[in-house]
N, C-alpha and C positions, 0 to 999 in steps of 0.2 A: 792250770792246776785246778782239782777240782773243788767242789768247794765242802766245808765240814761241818758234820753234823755238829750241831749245839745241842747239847741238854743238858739242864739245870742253870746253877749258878758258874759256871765253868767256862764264863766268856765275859772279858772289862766290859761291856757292856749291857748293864742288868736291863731287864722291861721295864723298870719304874723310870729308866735313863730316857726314855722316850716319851716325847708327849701325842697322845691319842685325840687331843682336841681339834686338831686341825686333819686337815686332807692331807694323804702323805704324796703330795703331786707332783711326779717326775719319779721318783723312786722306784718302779718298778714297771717306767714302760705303758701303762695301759688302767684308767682309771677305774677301772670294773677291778683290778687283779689290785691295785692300792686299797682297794676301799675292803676285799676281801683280807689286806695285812695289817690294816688298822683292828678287824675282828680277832684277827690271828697275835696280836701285840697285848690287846684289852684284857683276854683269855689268859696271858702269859700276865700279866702282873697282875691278875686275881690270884695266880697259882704263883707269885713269888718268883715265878723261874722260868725259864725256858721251853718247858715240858719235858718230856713228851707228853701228847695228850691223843686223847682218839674222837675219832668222829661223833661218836654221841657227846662229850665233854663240850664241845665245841658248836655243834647242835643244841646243847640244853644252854649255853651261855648265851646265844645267838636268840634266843626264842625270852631266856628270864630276863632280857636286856630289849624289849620292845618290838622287836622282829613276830610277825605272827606263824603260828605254829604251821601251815598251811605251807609256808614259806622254808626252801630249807635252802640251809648254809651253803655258797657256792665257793670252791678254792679259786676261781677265774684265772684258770694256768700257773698258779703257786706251786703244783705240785709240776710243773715239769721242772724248774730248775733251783728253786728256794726252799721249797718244806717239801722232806720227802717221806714216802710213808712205807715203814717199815715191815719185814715178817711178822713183826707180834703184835702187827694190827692200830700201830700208833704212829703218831706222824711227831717227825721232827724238825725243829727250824733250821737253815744250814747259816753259816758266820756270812756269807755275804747278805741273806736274807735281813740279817740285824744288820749289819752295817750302813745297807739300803735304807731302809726306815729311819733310822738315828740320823745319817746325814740331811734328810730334808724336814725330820721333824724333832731336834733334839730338845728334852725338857729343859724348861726357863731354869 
């Protein structure tokens, strides 16, 4: 089955349900592609929700959060099967992508 897109508040598991403090290790296969969804989760509970969100949002949160501008935001294969990125230019998280994250790093 494949998997579905999320956006907004429209999945039992909000971004605030997740903690970002820690490494999300094993969740997603490949610690370059986790430490890219801890960026992708951080962005999602500054914006309350899910998103969608587009590349500059994501970019500008990535740079105002200690990253140097020089540096730019890498999805490290997120978008082949987790966050997918839409015609109208925005990317969305899909329910297994949350599911992933929340089971190896659920907030206390």
């Amino acid at each position: 089955m494949a998997n579905r897109i999320i956006e907004g508040t429209a999945f039992p598991i909000l971004p605030s349900m997740i903690s970002v403090e820690r490494h999300f290790h094993g969740a997603l296969g490949n610690s370059a592609t986790e430490a890219s969804a801890r960026w992708i989760v951080r962005l999602c509970q500054e914006l309350a929700s899910w998103g969608p969100f587009t590349l500059e949002q994501i970019e500008g949160f990535y740079h105002r959060n200690g990253r140097p501008e020089e540096e730019s935001f890498r999805f490290n294969r997120l978008t082949d099967s987790w966050v997918i990125f839409a015609a109208d230019g925005k990317y969305r998280v899909t329910d297994d992508f949350i599911l992933c994250c929340y089971r190896v790093s659920p907030a206390d």
